[in-house]
C-alpha positions in Angstrom: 10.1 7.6 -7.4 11.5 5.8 -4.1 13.3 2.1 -4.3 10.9 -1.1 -5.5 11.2 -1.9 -1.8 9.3 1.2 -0.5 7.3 1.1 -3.6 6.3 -2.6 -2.4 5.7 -1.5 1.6 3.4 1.8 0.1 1.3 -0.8 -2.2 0.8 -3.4 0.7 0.0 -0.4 2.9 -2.7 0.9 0.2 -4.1 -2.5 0.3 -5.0 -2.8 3.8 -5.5 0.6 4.6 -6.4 2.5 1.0 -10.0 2.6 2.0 -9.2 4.9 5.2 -8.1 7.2 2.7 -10.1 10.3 0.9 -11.5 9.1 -2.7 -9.1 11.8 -4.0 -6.1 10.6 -1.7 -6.7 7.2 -3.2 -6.2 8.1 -6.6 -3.8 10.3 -6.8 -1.4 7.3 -4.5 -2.7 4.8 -7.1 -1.7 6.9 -10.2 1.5 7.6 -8.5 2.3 4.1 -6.9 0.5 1.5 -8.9 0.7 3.3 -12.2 4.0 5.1 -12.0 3.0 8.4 -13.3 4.8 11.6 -12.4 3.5 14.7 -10.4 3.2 16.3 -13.6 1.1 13.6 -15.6 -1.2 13.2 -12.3 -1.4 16.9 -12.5 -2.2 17.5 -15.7 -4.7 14.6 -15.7 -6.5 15.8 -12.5 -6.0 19.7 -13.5 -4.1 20.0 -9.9 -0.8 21.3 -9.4 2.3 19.3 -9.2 3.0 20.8 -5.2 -0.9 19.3 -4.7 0.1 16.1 -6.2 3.2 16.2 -3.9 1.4 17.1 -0.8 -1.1 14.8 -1.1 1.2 11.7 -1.5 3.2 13.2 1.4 -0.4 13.3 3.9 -1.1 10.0 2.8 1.8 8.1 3.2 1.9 9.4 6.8 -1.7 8.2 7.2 -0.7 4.7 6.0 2.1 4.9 8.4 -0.1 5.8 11.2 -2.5 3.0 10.7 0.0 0.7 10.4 2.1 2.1 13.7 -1.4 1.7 15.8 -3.1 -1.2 13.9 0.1 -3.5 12.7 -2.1 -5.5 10.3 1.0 -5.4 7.7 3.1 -6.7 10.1 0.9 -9.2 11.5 0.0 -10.3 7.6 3.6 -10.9 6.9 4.3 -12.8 10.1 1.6 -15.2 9.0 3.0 -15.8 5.9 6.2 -16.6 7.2 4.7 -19.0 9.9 2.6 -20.4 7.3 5.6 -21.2 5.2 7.3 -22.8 7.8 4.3 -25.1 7.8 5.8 -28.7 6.6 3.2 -31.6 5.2 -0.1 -30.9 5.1 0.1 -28.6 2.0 -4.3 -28.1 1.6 -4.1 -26.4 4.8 -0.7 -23.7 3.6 -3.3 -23.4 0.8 -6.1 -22.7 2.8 -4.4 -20.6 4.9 -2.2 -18.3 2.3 -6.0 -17.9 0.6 -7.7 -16.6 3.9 -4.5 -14.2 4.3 
């Protein structure tokens, strides 16, 4: 599996995005990324080859990173979070704020 930090970006990708995905492409990423299973326990659960496990995880990460090249709503998420933490005083309205995001 790739480092915690691409592990982390794929997840908040699947969040915003997972439902642009196929209902097949979404739980073969979830078994792999949210579950850590291997190609070969997704496989064997699925009844799908290990390359089909591969290949799909490989088309849907470059999905997520199209969406995210066009749309930016990962980007934009985590730039609110930082302003919102630079917020000083009123600390209802970080609250507020962090719960909308």
């Amino acid at each position: 599996m790739s480092s915690i930090k691409d592990v982390l970006y794929i997840n908040s990708l699947l969040d915003i995005y997972g439902d642009l995905l196929t209902a097949n492409q979404i739980k073969i990423m979830r078994m792999y990324y949210e579950f850590n299973l291997s190609f070969g326990e997704i496989a064997d659960e699925l009844s799908i080859s290990r390359a089909a496990v591969n290949d799909t995880i490989k088309k849907s990460i470059i999905l997520l990173n199209k969406y995210e090249n066009c749309l930016n709503l990962l980007q934009k998420r985590n730039k609110l979070h930082e302003l919102c933490d630079k917020i000083d005083g009123n600390d209802n309205v970080k609250k507020e704020i962090k719960e909308v995001l």
